[in-house]
C-alpha positions as CSV (number, residue, x, y, z in Angstrom):
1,X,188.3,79.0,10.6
2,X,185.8,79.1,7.4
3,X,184.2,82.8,8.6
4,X,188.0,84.2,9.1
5,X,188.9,82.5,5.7
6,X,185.6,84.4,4.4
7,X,186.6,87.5,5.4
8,X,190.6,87.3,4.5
9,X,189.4,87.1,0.5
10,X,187.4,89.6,0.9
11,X,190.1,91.7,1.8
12,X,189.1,92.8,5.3
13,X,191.5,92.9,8.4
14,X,191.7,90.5,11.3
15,X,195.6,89.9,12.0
16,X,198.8,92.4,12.7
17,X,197.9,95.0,9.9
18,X,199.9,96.5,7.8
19,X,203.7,95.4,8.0
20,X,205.6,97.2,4.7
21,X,209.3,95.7,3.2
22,X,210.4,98.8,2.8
23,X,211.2,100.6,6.1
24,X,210.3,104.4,6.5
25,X,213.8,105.4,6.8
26,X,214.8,104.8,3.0
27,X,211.3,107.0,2.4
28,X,212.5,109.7,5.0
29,X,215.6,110.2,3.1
30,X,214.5,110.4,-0.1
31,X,211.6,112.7,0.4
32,X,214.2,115.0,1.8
33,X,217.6,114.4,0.3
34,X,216.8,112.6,-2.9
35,X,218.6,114.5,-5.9
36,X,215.4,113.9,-8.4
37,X,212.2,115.8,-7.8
38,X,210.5,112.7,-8.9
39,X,212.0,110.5,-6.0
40,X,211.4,113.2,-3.2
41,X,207.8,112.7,-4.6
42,X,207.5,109.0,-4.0
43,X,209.2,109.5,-0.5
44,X,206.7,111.8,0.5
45,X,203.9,109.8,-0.8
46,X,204.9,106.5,0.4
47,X,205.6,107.9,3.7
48,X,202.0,109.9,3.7
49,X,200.3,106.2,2.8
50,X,202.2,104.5,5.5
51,X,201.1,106.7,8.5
52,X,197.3,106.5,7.1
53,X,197.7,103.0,7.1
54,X,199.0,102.1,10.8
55,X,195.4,102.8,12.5
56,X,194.8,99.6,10.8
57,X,197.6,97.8,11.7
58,X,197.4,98.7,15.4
59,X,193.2,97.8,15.0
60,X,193.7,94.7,13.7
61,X,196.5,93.7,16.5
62,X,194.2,94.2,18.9
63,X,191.8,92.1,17.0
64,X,194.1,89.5,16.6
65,X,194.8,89.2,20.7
66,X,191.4,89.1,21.6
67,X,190.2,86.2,19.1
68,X,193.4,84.4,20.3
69,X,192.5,85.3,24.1
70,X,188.8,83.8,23.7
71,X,190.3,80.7,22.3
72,X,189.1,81.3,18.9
73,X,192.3,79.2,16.7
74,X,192.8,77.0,19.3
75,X,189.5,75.9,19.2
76,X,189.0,75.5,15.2
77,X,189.3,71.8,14.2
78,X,192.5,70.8,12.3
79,X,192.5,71.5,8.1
80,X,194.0,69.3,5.8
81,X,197.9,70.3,4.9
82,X,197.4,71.5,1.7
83,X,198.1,74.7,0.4
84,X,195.6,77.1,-0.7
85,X,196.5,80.2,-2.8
86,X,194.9,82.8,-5.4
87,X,196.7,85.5,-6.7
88,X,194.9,88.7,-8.2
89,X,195.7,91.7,-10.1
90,X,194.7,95.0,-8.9
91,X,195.3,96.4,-12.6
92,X,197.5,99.8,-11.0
93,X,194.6,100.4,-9.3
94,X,194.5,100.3,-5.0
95,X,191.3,97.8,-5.4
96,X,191.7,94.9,-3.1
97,X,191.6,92.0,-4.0
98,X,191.5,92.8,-7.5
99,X,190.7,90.6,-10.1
100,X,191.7,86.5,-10.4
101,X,194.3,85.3,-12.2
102,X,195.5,82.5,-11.0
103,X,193.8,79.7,-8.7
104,X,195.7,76.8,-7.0
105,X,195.9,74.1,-9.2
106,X,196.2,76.1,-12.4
107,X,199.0,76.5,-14.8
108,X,201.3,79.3,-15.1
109,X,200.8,82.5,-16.2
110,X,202.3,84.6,-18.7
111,X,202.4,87.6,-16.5
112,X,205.9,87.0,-14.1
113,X,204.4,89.0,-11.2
114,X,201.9,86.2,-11.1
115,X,204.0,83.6,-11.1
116,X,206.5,84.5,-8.7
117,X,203.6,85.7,-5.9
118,X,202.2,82.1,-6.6
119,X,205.4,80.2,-6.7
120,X,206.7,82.3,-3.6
121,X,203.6,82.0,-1.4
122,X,204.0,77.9,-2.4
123,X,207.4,77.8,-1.0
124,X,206.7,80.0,2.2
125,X,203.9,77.1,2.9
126,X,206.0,74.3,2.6
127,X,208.8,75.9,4.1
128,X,206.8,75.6,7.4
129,X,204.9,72.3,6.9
130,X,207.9,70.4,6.1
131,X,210.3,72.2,8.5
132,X,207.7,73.1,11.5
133,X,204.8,71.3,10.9
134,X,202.7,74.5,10.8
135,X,199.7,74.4,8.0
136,X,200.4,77.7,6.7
137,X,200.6,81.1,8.5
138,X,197.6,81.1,11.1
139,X,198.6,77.2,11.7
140,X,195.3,76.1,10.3
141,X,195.3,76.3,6.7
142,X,194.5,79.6,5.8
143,X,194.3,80.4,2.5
144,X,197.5,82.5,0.8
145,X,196.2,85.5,-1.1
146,X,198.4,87.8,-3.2
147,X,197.4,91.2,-5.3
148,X,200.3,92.1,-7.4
149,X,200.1,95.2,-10.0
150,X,199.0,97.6,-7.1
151,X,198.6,101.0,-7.6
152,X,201.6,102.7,-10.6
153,X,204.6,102.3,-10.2
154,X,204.5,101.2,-6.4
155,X,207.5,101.0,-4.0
156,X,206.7,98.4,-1.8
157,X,205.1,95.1,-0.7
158,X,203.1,94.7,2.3
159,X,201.2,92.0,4.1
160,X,197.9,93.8,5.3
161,X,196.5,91.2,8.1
162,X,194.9,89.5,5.5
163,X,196.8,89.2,2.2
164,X,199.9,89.9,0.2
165,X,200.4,93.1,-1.6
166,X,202.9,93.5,-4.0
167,X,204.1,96.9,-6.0
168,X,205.9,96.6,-9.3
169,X,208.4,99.3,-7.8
170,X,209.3,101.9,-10.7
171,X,211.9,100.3,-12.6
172,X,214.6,103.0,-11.5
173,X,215.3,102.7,-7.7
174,X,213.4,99.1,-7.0
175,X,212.6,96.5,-9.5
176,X,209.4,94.1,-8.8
177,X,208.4,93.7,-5.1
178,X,207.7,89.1,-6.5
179,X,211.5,88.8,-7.1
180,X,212.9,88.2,-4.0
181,X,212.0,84.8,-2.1
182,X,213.2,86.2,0.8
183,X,210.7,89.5,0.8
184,X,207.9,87.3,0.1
185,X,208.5,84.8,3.4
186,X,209.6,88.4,5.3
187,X,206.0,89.2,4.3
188,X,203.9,86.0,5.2
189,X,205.7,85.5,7.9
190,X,204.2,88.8,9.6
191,X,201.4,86.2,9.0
192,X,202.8,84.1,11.5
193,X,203.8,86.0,14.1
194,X,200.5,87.6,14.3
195,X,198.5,84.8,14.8
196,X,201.6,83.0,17.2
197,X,203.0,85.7,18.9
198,X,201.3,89.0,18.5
199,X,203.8,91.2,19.0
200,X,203.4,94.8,19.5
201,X,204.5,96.9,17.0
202,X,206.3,99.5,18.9
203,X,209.8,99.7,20.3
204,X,211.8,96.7,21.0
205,X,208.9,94.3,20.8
206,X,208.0,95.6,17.2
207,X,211.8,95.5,16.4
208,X,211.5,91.8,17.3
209,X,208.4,91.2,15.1
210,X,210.9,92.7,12.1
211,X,213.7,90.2,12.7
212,X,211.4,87.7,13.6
213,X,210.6,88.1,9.4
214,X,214.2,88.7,8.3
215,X,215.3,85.8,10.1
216,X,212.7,82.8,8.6
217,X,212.6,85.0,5.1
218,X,216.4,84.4,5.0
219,X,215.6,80.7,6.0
220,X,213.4,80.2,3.3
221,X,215.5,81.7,0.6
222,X,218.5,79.4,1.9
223,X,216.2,76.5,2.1
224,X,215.0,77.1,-1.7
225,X,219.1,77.6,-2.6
226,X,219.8,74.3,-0.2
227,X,222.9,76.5,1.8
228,X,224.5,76.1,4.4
229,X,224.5,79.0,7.6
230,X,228.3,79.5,6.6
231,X,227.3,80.0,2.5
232,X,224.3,82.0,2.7
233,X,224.9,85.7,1.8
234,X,222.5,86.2,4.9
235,X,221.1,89.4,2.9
236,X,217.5,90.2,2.7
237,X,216.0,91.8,-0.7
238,X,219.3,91.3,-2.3
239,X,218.7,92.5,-6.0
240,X,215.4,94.7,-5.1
241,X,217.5,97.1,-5.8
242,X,217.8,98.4,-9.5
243,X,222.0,98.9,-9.8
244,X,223.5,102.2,-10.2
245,X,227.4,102.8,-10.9
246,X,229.2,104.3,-8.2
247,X,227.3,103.2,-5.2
248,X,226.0,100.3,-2.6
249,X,222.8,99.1,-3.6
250,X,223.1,95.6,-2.4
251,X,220.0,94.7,-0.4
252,X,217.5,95.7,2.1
253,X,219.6,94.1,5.1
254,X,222.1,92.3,6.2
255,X,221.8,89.8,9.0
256,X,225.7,89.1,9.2
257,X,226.8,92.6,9.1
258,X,224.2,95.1,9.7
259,X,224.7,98.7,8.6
260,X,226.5,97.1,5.5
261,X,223.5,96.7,3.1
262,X,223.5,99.9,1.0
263,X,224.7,103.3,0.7
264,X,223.6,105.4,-1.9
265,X,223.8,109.7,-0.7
266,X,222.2,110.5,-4.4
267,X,218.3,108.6,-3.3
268,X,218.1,106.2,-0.3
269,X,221.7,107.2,2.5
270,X,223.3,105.1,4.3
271,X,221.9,101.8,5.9
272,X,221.3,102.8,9.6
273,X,221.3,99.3,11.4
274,X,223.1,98.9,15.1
275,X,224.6,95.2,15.2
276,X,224.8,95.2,19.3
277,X,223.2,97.3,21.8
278,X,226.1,99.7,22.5
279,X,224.7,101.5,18.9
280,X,221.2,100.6,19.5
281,X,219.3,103.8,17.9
282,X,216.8,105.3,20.8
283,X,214.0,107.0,18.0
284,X,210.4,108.1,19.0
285,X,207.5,106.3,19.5
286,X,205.9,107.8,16.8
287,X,205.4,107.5,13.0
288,X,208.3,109.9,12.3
289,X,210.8,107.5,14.6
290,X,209.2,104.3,12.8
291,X,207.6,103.2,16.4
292,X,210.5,103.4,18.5
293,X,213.1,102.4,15.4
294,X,211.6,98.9,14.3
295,X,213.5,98.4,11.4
296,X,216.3,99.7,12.1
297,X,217.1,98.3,15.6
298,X,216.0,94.5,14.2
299,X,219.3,94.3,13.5
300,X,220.5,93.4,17.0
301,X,218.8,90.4,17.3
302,X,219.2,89.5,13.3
303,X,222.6,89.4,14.2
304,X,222.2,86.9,16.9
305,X,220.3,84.8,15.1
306,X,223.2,84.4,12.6
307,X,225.6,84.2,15.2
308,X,224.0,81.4,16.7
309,X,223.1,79.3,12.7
310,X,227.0,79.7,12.2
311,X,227.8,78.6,15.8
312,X,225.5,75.4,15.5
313,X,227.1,74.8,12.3
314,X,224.8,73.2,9.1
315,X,221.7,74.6,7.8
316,X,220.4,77.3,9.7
317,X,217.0,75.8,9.9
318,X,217.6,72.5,11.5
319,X,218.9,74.0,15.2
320,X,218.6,77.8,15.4
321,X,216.0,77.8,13.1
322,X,213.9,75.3,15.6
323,X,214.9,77.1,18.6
324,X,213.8,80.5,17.4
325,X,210.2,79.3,16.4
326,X,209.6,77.2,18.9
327,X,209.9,80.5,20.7
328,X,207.8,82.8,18.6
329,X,205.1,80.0,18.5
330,X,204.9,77.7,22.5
331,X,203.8,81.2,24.5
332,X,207.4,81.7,25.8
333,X,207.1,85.7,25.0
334,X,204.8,88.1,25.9
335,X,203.5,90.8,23.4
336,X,205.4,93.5,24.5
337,X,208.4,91.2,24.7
338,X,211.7,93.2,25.2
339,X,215.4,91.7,23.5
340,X,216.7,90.4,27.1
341,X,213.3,88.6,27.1
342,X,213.6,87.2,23.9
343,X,217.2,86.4,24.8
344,X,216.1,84.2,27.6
345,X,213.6,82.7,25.7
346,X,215.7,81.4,22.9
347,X,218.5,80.1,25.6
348,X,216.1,78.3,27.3
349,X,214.2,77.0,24.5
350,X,218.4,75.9,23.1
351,X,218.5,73.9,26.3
352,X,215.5,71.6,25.8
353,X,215.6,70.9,22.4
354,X,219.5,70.9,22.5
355,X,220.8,70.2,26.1
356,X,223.6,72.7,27.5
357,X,225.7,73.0,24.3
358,X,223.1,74.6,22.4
359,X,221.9,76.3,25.4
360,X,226.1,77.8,25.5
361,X,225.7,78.6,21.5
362,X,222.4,80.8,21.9
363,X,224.2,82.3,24.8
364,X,227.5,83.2,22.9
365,X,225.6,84.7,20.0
366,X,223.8,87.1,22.3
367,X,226.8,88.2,23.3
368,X,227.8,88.8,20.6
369,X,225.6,92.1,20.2
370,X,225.6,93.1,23.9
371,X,222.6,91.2,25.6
């Protein structure tokens, strides 16, 4: 893997491309219904960046399938377990990588952007050595990379294919895009699913590769708060948000109840997000309709995936946690997997690792939302 690891810090593409926090809905409705000028503005120049931006992503997919067709990480000899990760500054510029500020090994800064990309990426690695076994998120020890400070006043965090981008949000509608565990193993966990799973970024397959991050970005936040499935909040991004008086600005998502996660008419609506298939949102196939609705129909099967933690009872990482990756990583889905495929998947991965019961749980909890 040494001529990928060359070309990740260097910045270039070879993975999913580029898979944003914030979805394009929130941006829709505040370029259009925002009550400030100033955050119309944003909307419309976040959305602008995000439509330039998905040539990559859908380049860099293919990319990803082909070098995992011909064998390419298969065939790379094992790396040592031990985390790897630099974190830059791009100064408010768009320069990627930036400039080095912190190496592995070294102390922490006095810049908290820095710390919490360093500290975040740390926990998203161990996260899946200790729990999974996997040596970070291409499986073979590739190294973490983070650029925090990019561009003014930036609204979002992204991982690119290659590295983690983070936005110090503008201090009225989001805070810093480092705060939130959670958003930072949502993001590197893109990471995994392109190298694992390479799911197609369209329709119900791309809505997939969204919970696929909600659902081991909550793990890893519950992990780090050592909760149980029944006393997580199950929110993703909680406290993104900056607070305003009067409305909902409580997080990003919710996997327990989605739909629930904000509501604010004045900047970002109403969240939009189905919890079964009876609501599932049928949107274009296009950059307007988000690819088919990918982040807003992801929270179908985020809701199964806490219907099935709670039914198995514990933490959610020790039983739905293992059927659910053992699916996104042992070939049981195709790329353009669908939610009954998935479904199937996940029930019959339950019955191997966990005989009929937890083959009965994964059942119940799909279900639960229709499938």
């Amino acid at each position: 893997m040494s001529a990928d690891h060359s070309l990740v810090e260097h910045g270039h593409d070879h993975g999913c491309g580029v898979c944003f926090v914030i979805p394009p809905h929130i941006l829709e409705y505040m370029a259009e219904h925002a009550a400030d000028e100033e955050d119309r503005e944003k909307g419309y120049r976040m959305l602008a960046q995000r439509t330039v931006m998905h040539n990559e992503r859908e380049l860099a997919t293919v990319r990803t399938r082909q070098l995992a067709d011909a064998g390419t990480f298969a065939a790379a000899p094992p790396a040592p377990a031990v985390v790897h990760r630099k974190v830059y500054t791009a100064k408010n510029t768009v320069s990627l990588p930036g400039t080095i500020v912190r190496n592995e090994g070294q102390g922490p800064s006095a810049d908290v952007s820095v710390n919490e990309a360093y500290g975040g990426s740390g926990t998203t690695w161990s996260f899946y050595q200790t729990v999974f076994g996997r040596n970070s998120v291409d499986g073979h020890g590739l190294p973490l990379i983070s650029t925090v400070h990019y561009d003014k006043k930036y609204d979002n965090a992204f991982w690119n294919g290659s590295q983690m981008i983070y936005g110090d949000g503008d201090a009225t509608l989001f805070d810093r895009f480092t705060k939130c565990i959670d958003v930072i193993g949502h993001e590197l966990t893109h990471g995994v699913t392109q190298y694992a799973a390479h799911l197609v970024y369209h329709n119900q397959s791309g809505a997939l590769n969204e919970s696929l991050s909600d659902v081991f970005g909550s793990m890893i936040k519950q992990k780090t708060l050592n909760q149980t499935a029944a006393a997580a909040d199950w929110l993703i991004g909680a406290g993104l948000f900056i607070p305003k008086a009067g409305v909902n600005r409580t997080a990003l998502r919710s996997m327990k109840a989605p739909g629930t996660a904000y509501n604010d008419p004045t900047t970002i609506g109403k969240d939009p997000q189905p919890a079964d298939m009876k609501h599932y949102v049928h949107l274009p196939d296009t950059p307007n309709g988000d690819y088919g609705g990918v982040h807003i129909n992801s929270g179908i099967p985020n809701k199964a995936f806490f219907e099935a933690a709670i039914g198995f009872g514990g933490c959610s990482w020790e039983k739905a946690g293992k059927i659910w990756y053992r699916v996104l990583t042992a070939g049981m889905i195709s790329s353009t997997a669908t939610f009954a495929e998935f479904r199937n998947a996940t029930v019959s991965a339950a019955n191997t690792l966990f005989g009929a019961s937890g083959g009965q749980i994964v059942t119940q909890a799909w279900a639960t939302v229709g499938l």
